[in-house]
N, C-alpha and C positions, 0 to 999 in steps of 0.2 A: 399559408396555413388556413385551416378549416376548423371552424368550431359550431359542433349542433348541441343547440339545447331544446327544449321542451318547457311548455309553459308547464306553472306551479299550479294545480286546482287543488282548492278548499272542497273537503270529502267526508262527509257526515253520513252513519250508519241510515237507514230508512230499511227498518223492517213494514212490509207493505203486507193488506190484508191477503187471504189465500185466493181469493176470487180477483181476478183484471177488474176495474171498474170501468164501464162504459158510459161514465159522467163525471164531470167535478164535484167535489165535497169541499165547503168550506169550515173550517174550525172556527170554537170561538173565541173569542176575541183576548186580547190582553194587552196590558198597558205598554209594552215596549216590545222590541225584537227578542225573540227565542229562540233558541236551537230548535231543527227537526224535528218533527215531532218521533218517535217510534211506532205509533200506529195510530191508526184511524180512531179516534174515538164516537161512543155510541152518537151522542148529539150533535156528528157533522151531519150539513143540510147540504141538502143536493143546489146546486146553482150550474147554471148554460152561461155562453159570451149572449150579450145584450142585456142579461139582468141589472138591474140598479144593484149598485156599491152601496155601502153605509157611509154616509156622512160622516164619522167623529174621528178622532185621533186617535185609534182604538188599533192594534195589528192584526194581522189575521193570515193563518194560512189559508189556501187554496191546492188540493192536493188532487191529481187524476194518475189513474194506472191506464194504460192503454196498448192497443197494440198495432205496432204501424200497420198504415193499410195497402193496400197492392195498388191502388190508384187514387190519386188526390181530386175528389170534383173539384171542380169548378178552373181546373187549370188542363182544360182538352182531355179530364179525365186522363190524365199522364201515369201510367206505368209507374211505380216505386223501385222494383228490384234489381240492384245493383247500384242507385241514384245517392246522390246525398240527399237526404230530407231531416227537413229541419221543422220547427214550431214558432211563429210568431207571436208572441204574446203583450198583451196590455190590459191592465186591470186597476183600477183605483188609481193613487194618487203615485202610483209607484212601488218598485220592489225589489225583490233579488230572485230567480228563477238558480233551480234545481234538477240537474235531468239524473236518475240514478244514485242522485245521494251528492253529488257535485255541485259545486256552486258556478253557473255559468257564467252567468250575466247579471245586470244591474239595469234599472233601466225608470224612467219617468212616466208619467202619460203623453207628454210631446217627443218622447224618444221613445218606443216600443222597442221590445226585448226581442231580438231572432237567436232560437240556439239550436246548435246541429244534435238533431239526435242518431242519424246512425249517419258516417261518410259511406259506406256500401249497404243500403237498405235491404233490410231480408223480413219480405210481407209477414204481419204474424208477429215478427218479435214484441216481446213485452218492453215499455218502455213507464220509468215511473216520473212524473213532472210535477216539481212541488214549486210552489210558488209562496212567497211570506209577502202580505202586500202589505205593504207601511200603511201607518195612520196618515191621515186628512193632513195637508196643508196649506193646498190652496186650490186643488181640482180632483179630477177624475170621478165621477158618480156613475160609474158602472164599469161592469167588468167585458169588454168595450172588445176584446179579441185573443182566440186560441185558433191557429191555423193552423195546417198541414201545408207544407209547403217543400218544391224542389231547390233545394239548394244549386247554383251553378256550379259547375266546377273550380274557376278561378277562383272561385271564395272559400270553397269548401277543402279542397287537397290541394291544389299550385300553389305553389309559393309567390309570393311577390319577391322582385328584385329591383334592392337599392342598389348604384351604384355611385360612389364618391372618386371624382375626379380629382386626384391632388395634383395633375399637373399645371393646371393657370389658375392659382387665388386669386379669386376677385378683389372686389371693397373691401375695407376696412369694417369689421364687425364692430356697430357701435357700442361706446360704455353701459350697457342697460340693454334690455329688452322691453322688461315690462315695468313700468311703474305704480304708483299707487293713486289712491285716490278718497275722499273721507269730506262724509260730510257730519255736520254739527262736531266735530272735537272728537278726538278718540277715549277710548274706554281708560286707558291709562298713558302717563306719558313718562312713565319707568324707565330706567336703564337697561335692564331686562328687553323691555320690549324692543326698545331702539337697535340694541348689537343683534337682535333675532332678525329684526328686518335688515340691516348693514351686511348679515349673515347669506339672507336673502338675495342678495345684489341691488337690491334697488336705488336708485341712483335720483330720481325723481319723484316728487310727493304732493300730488294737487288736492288742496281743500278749497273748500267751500262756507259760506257762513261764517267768515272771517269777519266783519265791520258788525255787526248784528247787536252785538252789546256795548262797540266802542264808544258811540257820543252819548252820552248822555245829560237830560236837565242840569245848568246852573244849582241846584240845590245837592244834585246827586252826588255819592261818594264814588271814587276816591280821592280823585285829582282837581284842583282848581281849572276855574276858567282861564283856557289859554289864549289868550288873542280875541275872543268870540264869545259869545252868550253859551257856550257849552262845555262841559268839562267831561276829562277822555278817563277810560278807563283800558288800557291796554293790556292787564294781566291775562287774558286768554289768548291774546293777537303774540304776546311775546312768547308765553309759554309753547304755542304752535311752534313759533319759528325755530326758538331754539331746540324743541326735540327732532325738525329734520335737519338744521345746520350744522348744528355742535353735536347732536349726539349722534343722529344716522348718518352727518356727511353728503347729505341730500341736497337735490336740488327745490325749494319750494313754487310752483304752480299756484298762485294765491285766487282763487275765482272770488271777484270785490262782490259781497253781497253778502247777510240781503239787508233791508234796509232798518238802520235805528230806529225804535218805534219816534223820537222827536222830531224825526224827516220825514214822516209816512205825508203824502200829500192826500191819503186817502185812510181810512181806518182799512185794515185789513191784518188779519191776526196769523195770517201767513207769514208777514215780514216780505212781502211782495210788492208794496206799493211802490210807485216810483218817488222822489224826492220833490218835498214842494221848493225846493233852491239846490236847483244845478251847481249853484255857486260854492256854497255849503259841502255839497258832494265832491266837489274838485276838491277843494279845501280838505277835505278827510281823506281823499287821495295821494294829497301831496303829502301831508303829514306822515300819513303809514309807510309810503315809500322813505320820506325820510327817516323816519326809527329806525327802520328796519338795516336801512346804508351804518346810520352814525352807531348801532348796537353790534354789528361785523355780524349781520343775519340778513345780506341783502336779498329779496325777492326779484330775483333775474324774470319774474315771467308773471304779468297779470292780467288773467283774464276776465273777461266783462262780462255779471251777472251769470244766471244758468238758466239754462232754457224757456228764455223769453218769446222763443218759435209757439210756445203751446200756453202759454196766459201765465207763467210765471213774476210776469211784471207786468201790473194792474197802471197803464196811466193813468194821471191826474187831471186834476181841470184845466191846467196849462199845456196839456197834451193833446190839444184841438185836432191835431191829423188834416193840417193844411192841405191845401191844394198842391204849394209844392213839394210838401212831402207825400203828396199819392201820386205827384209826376215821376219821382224818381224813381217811387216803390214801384209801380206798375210797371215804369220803364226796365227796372231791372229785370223783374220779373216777366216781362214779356206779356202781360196780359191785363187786361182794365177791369175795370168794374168790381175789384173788390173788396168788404166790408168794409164800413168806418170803423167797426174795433180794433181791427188788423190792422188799420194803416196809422190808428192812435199808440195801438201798444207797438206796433215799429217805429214808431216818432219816437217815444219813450224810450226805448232801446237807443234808438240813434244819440240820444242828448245825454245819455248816461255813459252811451262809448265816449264820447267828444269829453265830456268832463272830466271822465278816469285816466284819459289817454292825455290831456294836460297837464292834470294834478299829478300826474306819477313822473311824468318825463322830464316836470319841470323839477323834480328832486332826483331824478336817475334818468339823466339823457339816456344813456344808452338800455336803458331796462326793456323788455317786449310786452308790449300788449295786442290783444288777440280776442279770439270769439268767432261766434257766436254762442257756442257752448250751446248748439243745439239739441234740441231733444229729439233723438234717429237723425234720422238721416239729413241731407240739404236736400228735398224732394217736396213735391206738395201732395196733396193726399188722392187726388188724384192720377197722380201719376205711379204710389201703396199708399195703400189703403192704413198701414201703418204709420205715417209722415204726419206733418204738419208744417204748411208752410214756410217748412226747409229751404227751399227754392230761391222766396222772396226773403229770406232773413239773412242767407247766407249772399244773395247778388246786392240785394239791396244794401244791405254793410259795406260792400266792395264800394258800390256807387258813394254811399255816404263819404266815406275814408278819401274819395278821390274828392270828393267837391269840398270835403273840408279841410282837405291835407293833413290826415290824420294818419299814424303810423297801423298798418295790420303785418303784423310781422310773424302770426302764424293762425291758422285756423282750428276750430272745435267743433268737435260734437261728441252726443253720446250714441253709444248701440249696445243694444241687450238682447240675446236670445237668438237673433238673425244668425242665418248659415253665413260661413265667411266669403261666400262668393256675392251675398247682399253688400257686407262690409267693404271687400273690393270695390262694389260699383259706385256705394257712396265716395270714397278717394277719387277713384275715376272723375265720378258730377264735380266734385272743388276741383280739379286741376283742372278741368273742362271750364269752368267758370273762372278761375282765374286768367284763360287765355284768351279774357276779353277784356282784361286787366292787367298787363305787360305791368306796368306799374309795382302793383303786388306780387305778380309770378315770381320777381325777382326781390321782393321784400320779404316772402314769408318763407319762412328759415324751419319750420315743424307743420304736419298736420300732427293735429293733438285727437285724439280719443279719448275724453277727460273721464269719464263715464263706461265701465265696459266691464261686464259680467256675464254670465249661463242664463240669467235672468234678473227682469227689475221688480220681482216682487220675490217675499220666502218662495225657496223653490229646494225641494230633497237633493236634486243633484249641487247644489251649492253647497252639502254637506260630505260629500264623496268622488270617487273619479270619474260617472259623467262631465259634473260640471268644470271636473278639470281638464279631461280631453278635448270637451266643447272649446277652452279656451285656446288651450296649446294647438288645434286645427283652424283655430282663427289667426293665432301668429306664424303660423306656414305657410297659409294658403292667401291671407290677405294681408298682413301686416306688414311682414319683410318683403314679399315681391311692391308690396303697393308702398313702400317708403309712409308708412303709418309711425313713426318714431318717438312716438308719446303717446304711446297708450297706457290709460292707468285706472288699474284692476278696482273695482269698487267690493267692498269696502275691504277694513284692516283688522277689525279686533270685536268681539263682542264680550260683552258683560256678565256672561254664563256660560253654565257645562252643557245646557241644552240643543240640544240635538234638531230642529228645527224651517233647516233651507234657510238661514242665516246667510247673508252675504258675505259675513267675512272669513279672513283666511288664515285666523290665527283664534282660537277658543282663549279663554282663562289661564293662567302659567305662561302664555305663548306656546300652549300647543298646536302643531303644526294641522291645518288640514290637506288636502290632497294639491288643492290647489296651490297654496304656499309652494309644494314642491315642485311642482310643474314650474312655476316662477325662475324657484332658483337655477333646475336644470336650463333654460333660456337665458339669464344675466348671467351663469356663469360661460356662457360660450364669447372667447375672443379670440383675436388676431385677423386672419381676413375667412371669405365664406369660399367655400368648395361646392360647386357647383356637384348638384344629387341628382340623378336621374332615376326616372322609374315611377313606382307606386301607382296607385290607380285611385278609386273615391274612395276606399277606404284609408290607405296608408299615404301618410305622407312623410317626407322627414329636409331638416337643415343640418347642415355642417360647418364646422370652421376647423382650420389647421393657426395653432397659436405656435410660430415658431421659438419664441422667445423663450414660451416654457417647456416648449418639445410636449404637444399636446395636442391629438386631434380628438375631437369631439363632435358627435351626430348624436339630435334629439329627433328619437323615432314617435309617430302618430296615428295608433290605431281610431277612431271614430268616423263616425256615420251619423247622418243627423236620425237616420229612425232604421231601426232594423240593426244596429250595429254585430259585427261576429269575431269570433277571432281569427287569426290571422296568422299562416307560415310567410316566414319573412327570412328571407335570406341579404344581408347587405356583402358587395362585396368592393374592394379597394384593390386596384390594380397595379399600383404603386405608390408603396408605402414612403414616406420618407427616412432616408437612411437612419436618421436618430432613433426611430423609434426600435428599430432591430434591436434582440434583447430585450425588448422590455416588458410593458403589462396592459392588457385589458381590462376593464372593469365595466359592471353593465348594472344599472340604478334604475325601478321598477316602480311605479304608480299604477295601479290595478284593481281590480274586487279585494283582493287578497293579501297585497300588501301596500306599505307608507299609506296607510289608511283608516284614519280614527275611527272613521263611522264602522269600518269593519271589527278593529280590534284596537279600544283604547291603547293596550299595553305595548301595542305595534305602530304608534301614530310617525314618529321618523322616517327618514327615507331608510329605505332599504337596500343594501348592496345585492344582489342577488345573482353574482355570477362573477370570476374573475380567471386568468390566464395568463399564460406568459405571451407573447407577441414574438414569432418566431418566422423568420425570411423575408422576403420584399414582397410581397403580397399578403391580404386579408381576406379573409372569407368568414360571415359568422351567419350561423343557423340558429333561430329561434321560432317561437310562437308567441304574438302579443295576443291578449285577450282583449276582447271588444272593452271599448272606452279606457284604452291605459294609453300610460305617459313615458317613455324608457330612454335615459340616457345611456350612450355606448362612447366609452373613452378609454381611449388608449395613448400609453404615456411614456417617456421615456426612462430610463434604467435611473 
């Protein structure tokens, strides 16, 4: 069977003045996003690309009438007619582009917006391009690009073709895809919120900032002195665990840190310092693993500190940076001569893994501990310019763990913003480094991505389906092929209705953002994976056939890291499995337009947006994804 659809476009009136304009006009400003305007009013000001943007949090349209032209400069002077031509655009901090009254695109200042304006260009035609550029939130100070451009053919009218092979299931599709990740405590720890996330799939949940309040002075409330000159205060450390044990059914990822201001061996008001007694440290190790065993909330997985690669962990004066701890560091790291700070706050790290990784073990032998919890990548900065002594945090750990026989049972790091062919290559460096480490090659059981978002500052697509397809193209292309099997989404919930490049994936109530849904499309895929062929840089997609439920399911991937467009997509299945004869398709959509708060509160759920009966031993399904969406396509037995 064959089924064509067509993508859904959001379509707003735009009465345009009588005369083409042969420049941009910008409107003035208002406090939040607006519908189209219906015409030009007197006091828009002319503005060209290169002019400086306004600084504030203030919206603004951007509106040009024009009319394609018969040759595009600056591209060998190229002929238009007959061509696809399209308009690249990038303005302020971000926006939503409009060609004729359509909602095309969506787009940041590190993603620019490409949208087709005619698939057969006819020189002359009028064309109308309104643009609403969002308020300020952390970039863009000028209206940075409007092009004329040839669209290729592939991108512009060919279809792409997926093809799912159900004849030899691979692997076992693991329990989870994606997990989570939180630091300082979450917004609430509701029942509500727990069955949203359970709802979710998620399966595992790494925080952070977990020991930070636990010891406290002999004088402090609430608990007497146990054993030691200090009394514990565990009501936040227990409250954590039981909202992912008991109520999500999660797995908890505890990262030990950061430090009780009574342990600071240095003043620092980060909570960064390293501990003036190691000893101490252990001691608050053992303890918390044991709570957590004798309360039935054990923490299966703990990791050591967070990204002490970039000055996150300040050593002490007991953190000299011996000589033989700069024989090892350099040795690991393959090169000499560098800094005494470096090789103080990797002493500091090394004596804080040694401590965590006794204290913990010696109350749950079998528990995993792990790290580096680096920040980007394991690289050093010269080898991007983005790193930071990745390199020597992540070998040097190995060396440490081997000369002290200390358990590394799975590796960390973070990554934000990076294309996922960046993220692949950081997997690639740890497996490459651990193959000088047979030792651990066969000890570590996960690489973890503790850390992993569209970006690590506010950022607009963290509020919409950029930063959701950003992610969903990071688990295609790098996550599942590169056994990345612990990655988890930063953050979880914020504290408001505001509208902001928020990191997290669940607003007030537990309303869903884009991203949420993108999540649960990936956790909910089981049984084993069907190998997909096809797609090109735009489209990507995964499959699984779940026999048990009579259920195959492919999450399709339109994005692009800059220029993204949309997309004919044809997938096709060339043999179906007998169960599903009879039965139904169904097809679930993350777009501009739909399952998207930032678009339309009253629409923030996923959306079903297509469904069919499933009819003979073949499949065949025709649609159009729009640049940066998310689509599940499932089909299921009678």
């Amino acid at each position: 069977m064959t089924i064509h659809r067509g993508a859904a476009m959001t379509c707003l009136s735009f009465v345009a003045c009588s005369q083409l304009l042969a420049e941009w006009k910008v409107l003035p400003p208002t406090n939040e996003r607006t519908g189209l305007p219906a015409s030009l009013p007197g006091d828009a000001k002319v503005i060209q690309p290169g002019d400086p943007w306004p600084q504030d949090n203030q919206f603004r349209w951007l509106i040009g009438a024009f009319k394609i032209p018969e040759a595009i400069e600056g591209a060998g002077d190229t002929l238009t007619r007959g061509r696809a031509v399209g308009m690249r655009i990038n303005c302020g901090d971000g926006g939503e582009v409009y060609v004729d009254g359509k909602l095309q695109a969506r787009y940041d200042n590190d993603h620019p917006a490409l949208v087709l304006v005619a698939e057969k260009a006819a020189p002359g035609a009028p064309v109308r391009i309104a643009v609403q550029v969002y308020g300020r939130v952390q970039g863009g100070d000028k209206f940075d690009e409007a092009a004329w451009t040839i669209v290729e053919p592939a991108r512009a009218t060919q279809p792409v073709r997926l093809t799912i092979d159900t004849g030899r299931p691979g692997d076992a599709v693991p329990s989870g895809i994606i997990g989570l990740s939180q630091g300082a405590g979450l917004a609430d720890y509701e029942d509500a919120t727990a069955a949203k996330l359970k709802a979710g799939g998620f399966k595992w949940f790494r925080m952070d900032n977990v020991f930070t309040n636990v010891l406290k002075k002999p004088s402090e409330p609430p608990a007497p002195a146990q054993g030691n000159d200090f009394s514990y205060d565990w009501s936040d450390f227990d409250r954590r665990l039981d909202f992912i044990v008991k109520k999500m059914e999660a797995e908890p990822i505890f990262a030990v840190s950061y430090m009780p201001i009574v342990l600071d061996a240095v003043k620092n008001d980060d909570r960064h310092s390293a501990p003036r007694d190691y000893g101490v440290w252990e001691d608050l190790c053992h303890r918390a693993a044991r709570r957590a065993l004798e309360r039935g909330t054990r923490v299966p997985y703990w990791e050591v500190w967070n990204e002490p690669n970039t000055g996150w962990i300040v050593p002490g004066p007991q953190d000299t940076g011996t000589p033989e701890m700069r024989k090892l560091y350099e040795t690991a790291l393959g090169k000499t001569g560098v800094g005494e700070d470096i090789i103080r706050r990797f002493e500091a790290y090394a004596k804080l893994y040694r401590a965590t990784a006794r204290g913990v073990q010696r109350a749950d032998p079998t528990a995993a501990v792990g790290g580096p919890a680096l920040a980007s990548g394991p690289f050093e900065q010269s080898e991007y310019g983005f790193c930071a002594n990745g390199r020597g945090f992540a070998r040097g750990l190995m060396a440490w763990c081997r000369q002290e026989k200390l358990p590394l049972d799975f590796v960390s790091w973070h990554e934000y913003f990076h294309p996922a062919d960046i993220i692949a290559n950081q997997a690639d460096a740890m497996r490459a480094y651990l193959d000088d480490y047979p030792e651990f090659k066969k000890t570590v059981r996960h690489f973890m991505l503790t850390e992993w978002n569209e970006a690590w500052w506010p950022n607009r697509p963290q509020d919409h389906e950029v930063g959701a397809a950003y992610c969903a193209d990071c688990v295609v292309r790098a996550f599942i092929p590169k056994k990345i099997d612990r990655p988890c989404f930063f953050y979880v919930k914020q504290n408001d209705e505001g509208f902001r490049g928020d990191w997290s994936m669940l607003m007030p109530n537990n309303v869903p953002k884009p991203a949420y849904h993108m999540a649960r499309m990936f956790n909910g895929l089981a049984g084993r994976w069907l190998t997909v062929k096809g797609g090109d840089d735009d489209v990507c997609g995964v499959a699984a056939w779940d026999e048990r439920a009579g259920r195959l399911a492919a999450v399709l991937v339109n994005f692009r890291y800059r220029y993204s467009l949309r997309r004919h997509v044809r997938v096709e299945i060339g043999h179906l499995p007998k169960v599903l004869a009879g039965g139904e398709y169904a097809v679930w959509t993350v777009d501009a337009a739909r399952s998207n708060v930032w678009n339309d509160r009253q629409r923030a759920e996923l959306e079903r947006t297509d469904a069919g009966p499933v009819t003979g031993g073949t499949f065949a399904f025709d649609c159009t994804l729009g640049p940066n969406s998310v689509t599940l396509l499932e089909l299921k037995k009678r």
